[in-house]
C-alpha positions as CSV (number, residue, x, y, z in Angstrom):
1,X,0.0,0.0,0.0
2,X,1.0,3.5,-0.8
3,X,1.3,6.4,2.1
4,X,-1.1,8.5,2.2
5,X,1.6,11.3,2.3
6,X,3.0,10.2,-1.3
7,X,-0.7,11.0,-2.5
8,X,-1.0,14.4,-1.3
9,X,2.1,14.9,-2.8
10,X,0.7,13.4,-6.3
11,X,-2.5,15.9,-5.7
12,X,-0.2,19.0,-5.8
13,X,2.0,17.7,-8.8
14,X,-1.2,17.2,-10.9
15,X,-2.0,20.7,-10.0
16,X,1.3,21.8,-11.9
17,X,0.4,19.2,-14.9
18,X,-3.0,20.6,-15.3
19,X,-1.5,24.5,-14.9
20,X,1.1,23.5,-17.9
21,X,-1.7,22.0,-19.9
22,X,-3.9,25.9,-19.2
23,X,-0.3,27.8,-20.3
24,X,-0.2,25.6,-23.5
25,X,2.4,23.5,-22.6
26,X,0.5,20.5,-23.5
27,X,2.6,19.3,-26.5
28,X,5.7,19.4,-24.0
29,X,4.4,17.1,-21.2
30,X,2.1,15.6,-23.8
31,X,4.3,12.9,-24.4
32,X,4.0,11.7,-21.1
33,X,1.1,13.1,-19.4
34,X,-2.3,13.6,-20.9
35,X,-6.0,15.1,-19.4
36,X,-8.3,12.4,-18.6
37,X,-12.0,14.8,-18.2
38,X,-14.6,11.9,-16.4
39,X,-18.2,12.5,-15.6
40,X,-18.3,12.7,-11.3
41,X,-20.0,9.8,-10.5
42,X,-22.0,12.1,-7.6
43,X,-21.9,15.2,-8.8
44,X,-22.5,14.9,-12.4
45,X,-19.4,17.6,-13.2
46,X,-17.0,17.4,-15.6
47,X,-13.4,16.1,-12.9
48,X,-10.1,16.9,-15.3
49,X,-7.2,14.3,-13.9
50,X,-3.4,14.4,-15.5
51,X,-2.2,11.0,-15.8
52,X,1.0,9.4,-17.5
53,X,-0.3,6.9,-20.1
54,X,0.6,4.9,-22.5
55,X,-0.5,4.9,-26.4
56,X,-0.4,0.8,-27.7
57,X,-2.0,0.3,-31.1
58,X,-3.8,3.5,-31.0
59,X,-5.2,3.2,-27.7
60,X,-4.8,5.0,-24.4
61,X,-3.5,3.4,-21.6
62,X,-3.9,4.4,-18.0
63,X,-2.5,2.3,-14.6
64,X,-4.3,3.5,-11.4
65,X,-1.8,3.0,-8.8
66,X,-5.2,3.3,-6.4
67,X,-6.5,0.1,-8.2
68,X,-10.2,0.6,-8.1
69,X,-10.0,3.3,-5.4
70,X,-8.7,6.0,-7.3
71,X,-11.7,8.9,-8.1
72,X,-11.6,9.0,-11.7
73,X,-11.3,4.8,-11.8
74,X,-14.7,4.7,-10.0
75,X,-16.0,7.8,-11.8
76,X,-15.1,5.6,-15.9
77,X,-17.1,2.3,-13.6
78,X,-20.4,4.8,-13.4
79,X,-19.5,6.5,-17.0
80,X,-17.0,4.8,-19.4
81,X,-17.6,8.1,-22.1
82,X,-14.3,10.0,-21.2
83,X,-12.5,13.0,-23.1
84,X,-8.7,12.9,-23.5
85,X,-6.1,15.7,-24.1
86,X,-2.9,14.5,-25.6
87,X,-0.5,17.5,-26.4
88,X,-2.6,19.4,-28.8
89,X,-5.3,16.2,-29.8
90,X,-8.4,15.8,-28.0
91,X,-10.7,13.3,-28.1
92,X,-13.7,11.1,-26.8
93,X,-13.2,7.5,-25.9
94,X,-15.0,4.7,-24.2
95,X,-13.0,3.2,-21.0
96,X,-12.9,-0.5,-20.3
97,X,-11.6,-1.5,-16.8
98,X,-9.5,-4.1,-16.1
99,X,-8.7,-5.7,-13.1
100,X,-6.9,-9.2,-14.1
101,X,-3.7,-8.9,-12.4
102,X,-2.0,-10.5,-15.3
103,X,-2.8,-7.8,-18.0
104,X,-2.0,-5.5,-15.6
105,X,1.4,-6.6,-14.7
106,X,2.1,-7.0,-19.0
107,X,1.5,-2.9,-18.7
108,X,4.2,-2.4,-16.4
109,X,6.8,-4.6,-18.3
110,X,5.4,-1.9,-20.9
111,X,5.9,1.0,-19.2
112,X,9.2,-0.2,-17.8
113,X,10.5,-0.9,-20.8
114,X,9.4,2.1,-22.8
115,X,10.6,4.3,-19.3
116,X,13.0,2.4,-17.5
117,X,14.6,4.8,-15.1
118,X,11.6,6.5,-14.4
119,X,9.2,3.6,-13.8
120,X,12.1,1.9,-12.4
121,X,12.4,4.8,-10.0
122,X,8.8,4.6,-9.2
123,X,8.6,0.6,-8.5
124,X,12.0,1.2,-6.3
125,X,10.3,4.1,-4.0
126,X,6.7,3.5,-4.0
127,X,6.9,-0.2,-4.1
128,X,10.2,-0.7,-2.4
129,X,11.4,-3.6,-5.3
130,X,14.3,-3.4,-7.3
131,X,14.6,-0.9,-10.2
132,X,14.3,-3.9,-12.3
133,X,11.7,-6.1,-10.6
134,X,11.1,-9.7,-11.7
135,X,7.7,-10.7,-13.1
136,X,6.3,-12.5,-9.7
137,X,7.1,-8.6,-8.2
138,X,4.8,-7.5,-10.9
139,X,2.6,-9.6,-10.3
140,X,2.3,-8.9,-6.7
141,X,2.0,-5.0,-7.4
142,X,-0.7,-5.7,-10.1
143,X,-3.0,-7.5,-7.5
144,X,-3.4,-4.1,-5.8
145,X,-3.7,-2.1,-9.3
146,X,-6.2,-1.4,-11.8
147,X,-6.2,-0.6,-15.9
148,X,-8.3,1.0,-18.4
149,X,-8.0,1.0,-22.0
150,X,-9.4,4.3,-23.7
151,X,-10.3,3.5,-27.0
152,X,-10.9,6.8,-28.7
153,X,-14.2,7.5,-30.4
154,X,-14.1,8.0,-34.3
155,X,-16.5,10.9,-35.2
């Protein structure tokens, strides 16, 4: 489990994602972090969350670290229509959430091979394993993680 503190600290660094995005900044930090807009699952309002993602065969792909706890996870369970900012690109996209700790963990070999020193980074601080964890680690991190696949609406 991650400490609560490391998630306030996540809260503020989205803040700065989201101000780069308003400043037009997007194509910079567009090539890791996009805008994920949800519908609140209470509220109704449009909730804007920066995420880093991945793009596999022309679909979006976003790990929540929270698993199925993490606000905008629940909000794509009540809604699955989302809107995505990439760079300059926007577009609308249905969400489909995974939770099979296998597909999940295939993800992260992903995102650690596409990003190895900073995923690595992340595995060794968050989830105190090595900077190169085996698969069984993976696997283990996975069961506490969640996954959705954006695919992006054609108009």
């Amino acid at each position: 489990m991650v400490p609560t503190a490391f998630w306030s600290r996540m809260k503020y660094v989205q803040r700065i994602h989201r101000l780069l995005y308003a400043l037009g900044l997007g194509p910079v930090i567009g090539k890791i972090i996009l805008l994920l807009t949800t519908t609140g699952r209470k509220s109704g309002k449009k909730r804007i969350t920066p995420l880093q993602y991945e793009e596999v065969e022309g679909k979006i792909y976003l790990g929540s670290a929270r698993g199925t706890h993490s606000d905008w996870f629940r909000n794509i369970l009540a809604n699955n229509r989302v809107e995505v900012q990439v760079g300059n690109r926007k577009f609308s996209g249905i969400a489909e959430t995974v939770t099979d700790s296998l597909r999940i963990a295939d993800f992260l070999e992903l995102r650690l091979r596409r990003h190895p020193h900073m995923v690595g980074l992340m595995m060794k601080s968050i989830h105190h394993v090595s900077s190169h964890p085996t698969r069984h680690q993976l696997e283990q991190i996975a069961a506490d993680e969640a996954l959705v696949i954006i695919t992006p609406l054609v108009a």
